[in-house]
GUPA-32296 format. One line per field, with one value per residue: y, z, x of N, C-alpha, C in turn; residue in three letters; residue number from 1. Coordinates in nm, 3 decimals. Example, Ala and Ser with C-alpha at 12.3 -4.5 7.8 and 13.67 -1.06 7.14 Angstrom:
<atoms>
n_c2 = c(-0.569, -0.225) $
n_c3 = c(0.780, 0.708) $
n_c1 = c(1.319, 1.285) $
ca_c2 = c(-0.450, -0.106) $
ca_c3 = c(0.780, 0.714) $
ca_c1 = c(1.230, 1.367) $
c_c2 = c(-0.330, 0.003) $
c_c3 = c(0.780, 0.787) $
c_c1 = c(1.320, 1.290) $
residuo = c(ALA, SER) $
num = c(1, 2) $
</atoms>
This chain:
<atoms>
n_c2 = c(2.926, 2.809, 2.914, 3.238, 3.550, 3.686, 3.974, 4.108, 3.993, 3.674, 3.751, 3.696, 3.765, 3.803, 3.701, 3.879, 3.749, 3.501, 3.153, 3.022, 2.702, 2.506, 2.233, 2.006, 1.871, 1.530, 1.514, 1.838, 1.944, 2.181, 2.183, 2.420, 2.527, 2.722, 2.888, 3.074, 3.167, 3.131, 3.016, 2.930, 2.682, 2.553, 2.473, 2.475, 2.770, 2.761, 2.565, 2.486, 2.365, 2.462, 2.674, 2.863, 3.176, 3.372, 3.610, 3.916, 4.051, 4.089, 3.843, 3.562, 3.262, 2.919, 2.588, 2.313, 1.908, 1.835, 2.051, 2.383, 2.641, 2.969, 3.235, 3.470, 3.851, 4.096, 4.222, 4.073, 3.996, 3.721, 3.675, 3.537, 3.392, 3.344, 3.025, 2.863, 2.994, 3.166, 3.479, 3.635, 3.944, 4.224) $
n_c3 = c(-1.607, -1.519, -1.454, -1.354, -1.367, -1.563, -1.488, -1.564, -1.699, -1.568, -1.311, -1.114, -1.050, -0.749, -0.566, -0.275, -0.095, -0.155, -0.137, -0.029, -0.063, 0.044, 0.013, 0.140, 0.043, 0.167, 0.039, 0.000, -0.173, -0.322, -0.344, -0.471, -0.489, -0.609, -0.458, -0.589, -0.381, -0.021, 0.114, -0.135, -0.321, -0.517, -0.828, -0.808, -0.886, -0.994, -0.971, -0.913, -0.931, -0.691, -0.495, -0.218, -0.114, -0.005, 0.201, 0.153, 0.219, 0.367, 0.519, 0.653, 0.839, 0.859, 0.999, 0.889, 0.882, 0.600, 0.513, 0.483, 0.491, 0.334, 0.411, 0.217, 0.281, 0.182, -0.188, -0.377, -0.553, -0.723, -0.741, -0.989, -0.909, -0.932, -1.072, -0.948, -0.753, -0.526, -0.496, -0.296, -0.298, -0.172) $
n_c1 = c(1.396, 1.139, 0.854, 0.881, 0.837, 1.092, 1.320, 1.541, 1.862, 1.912, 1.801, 1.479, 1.177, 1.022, 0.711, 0.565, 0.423, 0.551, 0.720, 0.988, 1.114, 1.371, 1.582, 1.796, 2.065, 2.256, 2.475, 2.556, 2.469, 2.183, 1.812, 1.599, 1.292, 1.037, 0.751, 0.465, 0.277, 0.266, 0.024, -0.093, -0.259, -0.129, 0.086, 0.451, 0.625, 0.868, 1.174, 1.476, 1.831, 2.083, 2.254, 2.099, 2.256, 2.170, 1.942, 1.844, 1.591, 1.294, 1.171, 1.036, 1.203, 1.202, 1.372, 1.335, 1.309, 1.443, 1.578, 1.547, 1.234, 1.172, 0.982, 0.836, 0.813, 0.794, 0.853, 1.068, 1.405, 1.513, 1.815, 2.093, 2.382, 2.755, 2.824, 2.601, 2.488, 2.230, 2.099, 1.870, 1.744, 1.581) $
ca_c2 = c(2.941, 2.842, 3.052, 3.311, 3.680, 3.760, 4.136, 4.136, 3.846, 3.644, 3.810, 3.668, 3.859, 3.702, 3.731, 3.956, 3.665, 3.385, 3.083, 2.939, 2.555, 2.474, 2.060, 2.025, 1.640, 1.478, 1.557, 1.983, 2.009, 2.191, 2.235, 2.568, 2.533, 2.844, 2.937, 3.229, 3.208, 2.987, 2.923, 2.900, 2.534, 2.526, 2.367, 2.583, 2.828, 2.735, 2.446, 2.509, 2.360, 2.608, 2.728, 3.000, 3.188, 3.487, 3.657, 4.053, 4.079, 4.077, 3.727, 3.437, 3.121, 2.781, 2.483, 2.139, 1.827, 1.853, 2.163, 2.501, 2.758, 3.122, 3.310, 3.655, 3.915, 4.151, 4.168, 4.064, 3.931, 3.589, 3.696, 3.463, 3.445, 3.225, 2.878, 2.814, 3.041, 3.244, 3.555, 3.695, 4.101, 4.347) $
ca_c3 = c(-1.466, -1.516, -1.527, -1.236, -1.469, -1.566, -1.488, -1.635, -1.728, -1.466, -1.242, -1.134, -0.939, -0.621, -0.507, -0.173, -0.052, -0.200, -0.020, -0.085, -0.013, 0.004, 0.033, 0.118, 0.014, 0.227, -0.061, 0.003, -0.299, -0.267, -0.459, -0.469, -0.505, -0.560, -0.480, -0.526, -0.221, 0.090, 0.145, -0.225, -0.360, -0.674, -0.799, -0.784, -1.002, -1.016, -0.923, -0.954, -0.857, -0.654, -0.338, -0.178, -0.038, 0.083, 0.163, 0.189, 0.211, 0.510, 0.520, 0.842, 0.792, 0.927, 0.928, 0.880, 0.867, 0.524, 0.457, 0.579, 0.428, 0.386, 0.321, 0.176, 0.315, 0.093, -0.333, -0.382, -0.669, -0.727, -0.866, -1.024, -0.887, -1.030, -1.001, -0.884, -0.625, -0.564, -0.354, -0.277, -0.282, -0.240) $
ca_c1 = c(1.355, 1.035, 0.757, 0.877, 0.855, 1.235, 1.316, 1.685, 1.954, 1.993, 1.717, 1.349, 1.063, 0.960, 0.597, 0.594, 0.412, 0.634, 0.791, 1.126, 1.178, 1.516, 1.561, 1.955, 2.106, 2.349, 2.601, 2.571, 2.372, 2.029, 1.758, 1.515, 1.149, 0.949, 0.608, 0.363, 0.239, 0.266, -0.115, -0.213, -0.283, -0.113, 0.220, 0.573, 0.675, 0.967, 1.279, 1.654, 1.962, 2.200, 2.250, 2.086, 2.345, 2.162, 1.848, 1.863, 1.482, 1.209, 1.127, 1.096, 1.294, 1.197, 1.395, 1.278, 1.444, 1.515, 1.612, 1.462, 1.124, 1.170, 0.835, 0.862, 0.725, 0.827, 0.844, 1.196, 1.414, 1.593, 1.901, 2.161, 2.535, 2.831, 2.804, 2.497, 2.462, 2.129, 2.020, 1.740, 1.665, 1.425) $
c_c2 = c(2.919, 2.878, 3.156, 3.439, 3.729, 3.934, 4.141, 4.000, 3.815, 3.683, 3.745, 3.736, 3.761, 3.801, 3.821, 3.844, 3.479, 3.270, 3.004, 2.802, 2.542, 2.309, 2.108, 1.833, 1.672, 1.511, 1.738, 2.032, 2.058, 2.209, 2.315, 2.530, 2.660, 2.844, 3.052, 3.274, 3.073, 2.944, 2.899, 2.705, 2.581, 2.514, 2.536, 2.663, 2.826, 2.590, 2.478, 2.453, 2.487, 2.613, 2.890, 3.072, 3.335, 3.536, 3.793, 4.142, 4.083, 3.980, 3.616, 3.309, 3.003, 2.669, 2.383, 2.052, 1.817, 1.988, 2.254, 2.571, 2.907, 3.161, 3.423, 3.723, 4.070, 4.173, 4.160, 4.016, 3.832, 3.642, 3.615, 3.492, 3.344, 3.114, 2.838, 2.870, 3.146, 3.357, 3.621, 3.846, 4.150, 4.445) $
c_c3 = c(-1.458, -1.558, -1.369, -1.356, -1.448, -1.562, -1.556, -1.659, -1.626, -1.336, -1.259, -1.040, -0.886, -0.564, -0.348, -0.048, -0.082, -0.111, -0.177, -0.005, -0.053, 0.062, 0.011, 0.125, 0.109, 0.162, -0.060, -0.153, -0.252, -0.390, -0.410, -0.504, -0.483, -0.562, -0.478, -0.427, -0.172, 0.113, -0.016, -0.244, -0.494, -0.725, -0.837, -0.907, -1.080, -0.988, -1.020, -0.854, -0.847, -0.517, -0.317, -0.065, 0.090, 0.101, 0.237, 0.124, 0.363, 0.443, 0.656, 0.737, 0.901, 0.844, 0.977, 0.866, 0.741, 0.451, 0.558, 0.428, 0.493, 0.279, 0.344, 0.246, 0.269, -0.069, -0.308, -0.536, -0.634, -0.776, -0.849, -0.992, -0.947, -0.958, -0.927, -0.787, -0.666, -0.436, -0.357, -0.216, -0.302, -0.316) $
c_c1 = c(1.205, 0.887, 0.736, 0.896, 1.000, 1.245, 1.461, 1.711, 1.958, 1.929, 1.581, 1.305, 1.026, 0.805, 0.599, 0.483, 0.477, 0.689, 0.865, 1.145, 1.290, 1.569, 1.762, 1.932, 2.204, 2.501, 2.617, 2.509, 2.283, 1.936, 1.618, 1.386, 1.055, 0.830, 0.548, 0.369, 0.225, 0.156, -0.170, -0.173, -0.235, 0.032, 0.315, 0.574, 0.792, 1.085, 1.385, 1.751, 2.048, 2.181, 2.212, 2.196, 2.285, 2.047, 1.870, 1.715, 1.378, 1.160, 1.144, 1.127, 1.299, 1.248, 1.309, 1.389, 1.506, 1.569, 1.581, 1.344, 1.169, 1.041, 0.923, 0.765, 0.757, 0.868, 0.999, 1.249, 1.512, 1.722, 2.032, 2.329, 2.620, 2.792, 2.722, 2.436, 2.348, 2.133, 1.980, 1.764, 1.583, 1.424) $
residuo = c(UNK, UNK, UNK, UNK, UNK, UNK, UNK, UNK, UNK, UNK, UNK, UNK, UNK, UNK, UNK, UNK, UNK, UNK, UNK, UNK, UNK, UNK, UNK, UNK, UNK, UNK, UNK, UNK, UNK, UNK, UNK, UNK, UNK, UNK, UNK, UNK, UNK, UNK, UNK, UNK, UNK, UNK, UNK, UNK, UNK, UNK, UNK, UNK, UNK, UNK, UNK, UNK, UNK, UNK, UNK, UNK, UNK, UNK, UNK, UNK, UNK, UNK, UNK, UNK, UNK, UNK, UNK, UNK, UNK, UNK, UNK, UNK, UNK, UNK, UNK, UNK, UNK, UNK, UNK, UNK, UNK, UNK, UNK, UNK, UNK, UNK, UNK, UNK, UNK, UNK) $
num = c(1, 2, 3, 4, 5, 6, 7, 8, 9, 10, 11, 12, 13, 14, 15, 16, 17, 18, 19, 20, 21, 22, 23, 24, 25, 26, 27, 28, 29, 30, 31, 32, 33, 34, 35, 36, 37, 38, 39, 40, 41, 42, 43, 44, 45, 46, 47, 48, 49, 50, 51, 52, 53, 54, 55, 56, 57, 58, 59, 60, 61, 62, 63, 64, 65, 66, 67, 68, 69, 70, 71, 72, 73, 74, 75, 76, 77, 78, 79, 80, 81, 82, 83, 84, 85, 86, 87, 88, 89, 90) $
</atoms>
């Protein structure tokens, strides 16, 4: 995963200022792009194929045309579900 700090198997810590890019294909694939933080300058911490299926954090969510951004606004964790699937807690 990276270099996002693992807290368990299968578990990553999300910045409480973090942003999630989520780029969806035409095919229902997506792929995850994490950052620190939404205003810093400096490249992701992350990129994974999967789908985010959930976020059960305080965060706003704008789409775009390719996809949608959810900033955190709270520390949360990434955590890993079958088959690709991701979702986000605090």
């Amino acid at each position: 995963m990276n270099k996002l700090p693992q807290v368990a198997e299968g578990e990553w810590q999300l910045d409480r200022h973090a942003r999630i890019v989520v780029y969806e294909a035409e095919s229902g694939n997506e792929l995850l792009t994490v950052y620190d933080c939404a205003a810093a300058q400096k490249p992701p911490s992350a990129q994974v194929r999967g789908h985010l299926v959930r976020i059960d954090a305080d965060h706003d969510l704008r789409r775009t045309p390719t996809g949608y951004l959810v900033d955190m606004r709270e520390r949360a964790v990434l955590e890993a579900q079958a088959a690709s699937h991701y979702v986000v807690r605090a």
